[in-house]
N, C-alpha and C positions, 0 to 999 in steps of 0.2 A: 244478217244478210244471207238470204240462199246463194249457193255455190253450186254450180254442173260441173263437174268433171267426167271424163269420158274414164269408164268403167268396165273390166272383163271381168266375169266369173267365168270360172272354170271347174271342170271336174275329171279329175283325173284317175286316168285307170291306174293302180299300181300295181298292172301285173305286165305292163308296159313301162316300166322308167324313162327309157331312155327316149322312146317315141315321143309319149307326152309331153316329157321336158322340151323335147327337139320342136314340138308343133306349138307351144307356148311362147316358147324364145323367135319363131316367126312371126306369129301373132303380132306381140309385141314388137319387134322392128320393123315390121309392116306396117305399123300405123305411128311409124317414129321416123316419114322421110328426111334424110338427109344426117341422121344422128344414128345410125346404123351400126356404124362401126363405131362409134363411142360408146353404146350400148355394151356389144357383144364384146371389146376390151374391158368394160366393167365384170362383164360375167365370166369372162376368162381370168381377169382376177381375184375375183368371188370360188371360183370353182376350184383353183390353183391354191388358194390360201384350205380350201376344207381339204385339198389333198393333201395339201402338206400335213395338217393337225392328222390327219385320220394316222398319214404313214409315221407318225410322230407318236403316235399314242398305242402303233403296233409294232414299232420295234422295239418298242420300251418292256 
């Protein structure tokens, strides 16, 4: 059975990080009304858990 899903590609510059990140994550809860901030508490704990490993594996 064929399936549509709505679909973004993206390409991202990486000599911008923090921009691109920042215009992806609108994107995306742009076209996610009303789960917005269920999103961006996902990514605040996604983003939260790689800090911690990163400062975790540099104090070490």
């Amino acid at each position: 059975m064929a399936h549509a899903i709505p679909k973004l590609e993206v390409l991202i510059d990486l000599s911008r990080p923090v921009e691109e990140i920042t215009e992806v994550i609108t994107l995306v809860i742009s076209s996610h009304p009303g789960k917005q901030k269920e999103i961006l508490e996902a990514v605040d704990l996604s983003v939260g858990e790689a800090l911690a490993k990163f400062e975790e594996n540099n104090i070490n």
